[in-house]
C-alpha positions in Angstrom: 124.8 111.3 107.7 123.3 108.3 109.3 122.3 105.2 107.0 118.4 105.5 106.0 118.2 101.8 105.7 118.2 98.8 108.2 118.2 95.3 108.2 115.5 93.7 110.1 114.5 90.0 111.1 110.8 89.0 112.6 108.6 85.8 111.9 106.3 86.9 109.7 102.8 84.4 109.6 104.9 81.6 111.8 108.4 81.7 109.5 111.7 83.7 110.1 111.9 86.4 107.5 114.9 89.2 107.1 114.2 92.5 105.2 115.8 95.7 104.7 113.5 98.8 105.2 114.0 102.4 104.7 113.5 103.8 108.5 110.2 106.2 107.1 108.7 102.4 105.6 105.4 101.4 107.2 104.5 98.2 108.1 101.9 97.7 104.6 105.0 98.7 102.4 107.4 96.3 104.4 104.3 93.4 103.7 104.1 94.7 100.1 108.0 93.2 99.9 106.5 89.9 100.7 104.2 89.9 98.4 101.1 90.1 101.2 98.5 92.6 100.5 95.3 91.8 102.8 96.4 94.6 104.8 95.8 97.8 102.9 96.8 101.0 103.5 93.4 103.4 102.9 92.8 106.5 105.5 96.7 106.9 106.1 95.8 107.7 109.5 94.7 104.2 111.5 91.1 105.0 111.5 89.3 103.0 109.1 91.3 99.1 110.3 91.6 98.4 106.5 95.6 97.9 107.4 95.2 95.8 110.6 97.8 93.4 111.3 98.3 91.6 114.7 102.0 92.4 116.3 102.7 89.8 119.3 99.1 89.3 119.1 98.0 92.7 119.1 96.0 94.6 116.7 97.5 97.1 115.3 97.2 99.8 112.4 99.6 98.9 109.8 100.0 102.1 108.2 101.2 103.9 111.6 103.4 101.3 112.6 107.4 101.7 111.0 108.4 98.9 109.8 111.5 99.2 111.5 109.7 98.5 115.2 108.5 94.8 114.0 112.2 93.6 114.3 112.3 90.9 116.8 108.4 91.1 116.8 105.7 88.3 115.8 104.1 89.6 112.9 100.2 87.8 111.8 98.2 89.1 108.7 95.0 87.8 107.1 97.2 85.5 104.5 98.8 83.7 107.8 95.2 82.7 109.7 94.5 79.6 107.4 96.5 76.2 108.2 97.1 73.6 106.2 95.1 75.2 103.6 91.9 74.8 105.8 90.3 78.5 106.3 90.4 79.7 110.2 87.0 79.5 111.3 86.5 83.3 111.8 87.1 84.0 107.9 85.2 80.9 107.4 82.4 82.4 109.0 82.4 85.7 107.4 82.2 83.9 104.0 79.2 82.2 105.7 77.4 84.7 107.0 78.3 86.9 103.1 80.0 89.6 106.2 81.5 91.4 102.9 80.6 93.2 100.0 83.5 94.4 98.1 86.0 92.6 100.9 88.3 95.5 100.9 88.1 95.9 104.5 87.4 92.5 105.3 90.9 90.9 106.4 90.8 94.4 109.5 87.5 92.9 110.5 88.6 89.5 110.4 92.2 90.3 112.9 90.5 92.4 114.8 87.8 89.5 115.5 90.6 86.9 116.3 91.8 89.3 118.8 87.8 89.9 120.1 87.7 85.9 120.8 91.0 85.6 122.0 90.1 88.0 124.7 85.8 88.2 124.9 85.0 84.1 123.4 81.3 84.3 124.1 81.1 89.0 123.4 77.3 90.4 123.7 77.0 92.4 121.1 77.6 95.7 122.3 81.1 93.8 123.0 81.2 93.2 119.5 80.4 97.0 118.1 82.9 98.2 120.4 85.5 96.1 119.8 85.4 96.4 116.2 84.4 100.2 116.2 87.5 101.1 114.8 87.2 99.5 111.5 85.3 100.9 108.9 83.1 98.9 105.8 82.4 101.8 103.3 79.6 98.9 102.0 77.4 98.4 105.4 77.7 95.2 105.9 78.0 95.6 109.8 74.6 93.3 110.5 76.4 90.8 108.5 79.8 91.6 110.6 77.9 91.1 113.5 76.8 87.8 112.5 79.8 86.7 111.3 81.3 87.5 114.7 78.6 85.4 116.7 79.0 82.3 114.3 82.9 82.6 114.8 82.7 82.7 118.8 80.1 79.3 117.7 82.6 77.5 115.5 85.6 78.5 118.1 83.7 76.8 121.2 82.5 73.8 118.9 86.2 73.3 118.0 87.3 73.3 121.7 84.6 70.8 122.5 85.7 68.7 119.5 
């Protein structure tokens, strides 16, 4: 019978981190070991982005992706966008532009926008619904979403200016 368990090593938010997963383990439970919860596991199935995490700079749904297939891999969640202790400037402007109600699905939003501007820094907003129509806010706060998502592509560009 073949061993259910692995170790694994990936940098996890810009440090070197070891674990040992069970093989079925998802990439929220192998977080949950580390004590980081913005990704949350909700639909199960990677439709609602509630679980997005960014793997080699690529969004991805958390709850699909084994745990065991980040070793080696570059792993970013919500807790790892601030520096220094200074907010990113895409969460800063969804606290701005109030781009939450209950925040549960904020921190999918809020990757899933890094990756928008990484790739799209100045998106129309038809850009922007598309981008992000894989995550789901069960509250409706997708005018402030999109607001949020214009300030952040502001901020960004005033930042490169700067």
């Amino acid at each position: 019978m073949s061993n259910a368990r692995r170790k694994i090593s990936f940098q996890l938010n810009g440090a070197t981190v070891s674990a040992t997963v069970e093989n079925h383990h998802n990439v929220v439970e192998l977080l949950e070991q580390f004590g980081l919860r913005g990704a949350r596991e909700s639909c199960g199935q990677g439709l609602c982005g509630c679980c997005t995490i960014l793997i080699d700079d690529v969004a991805v749904s958390g709850c699909l992706q084994l745990a065991a297939m980040v070793d080696g891999k570059n792993v970013c969640t919500i807790e790892g966008m601030q520096k220094n202790g200074e907010l990113d400037p895409i969460q800063q402007a969804f606290i701005e532009s109030g781009a939450f109600q209950c925040g549960f699905c904020t921190p999918g939003f809020v990757l899933m926008t890094q990756q928008l501007l990484d790739r799209y820094p100045d998106p129309d907003d038809d850009q922007i619904r598309s981008y992000l129509s894989g995550n789901l806010c069960r509250c409706g706060a997708y005018p402030e979403i999109l607001k949020a998502v214009r300030l952040a592509a502001e901020k960004r560009k005033s930042a490169a200016t700067a």
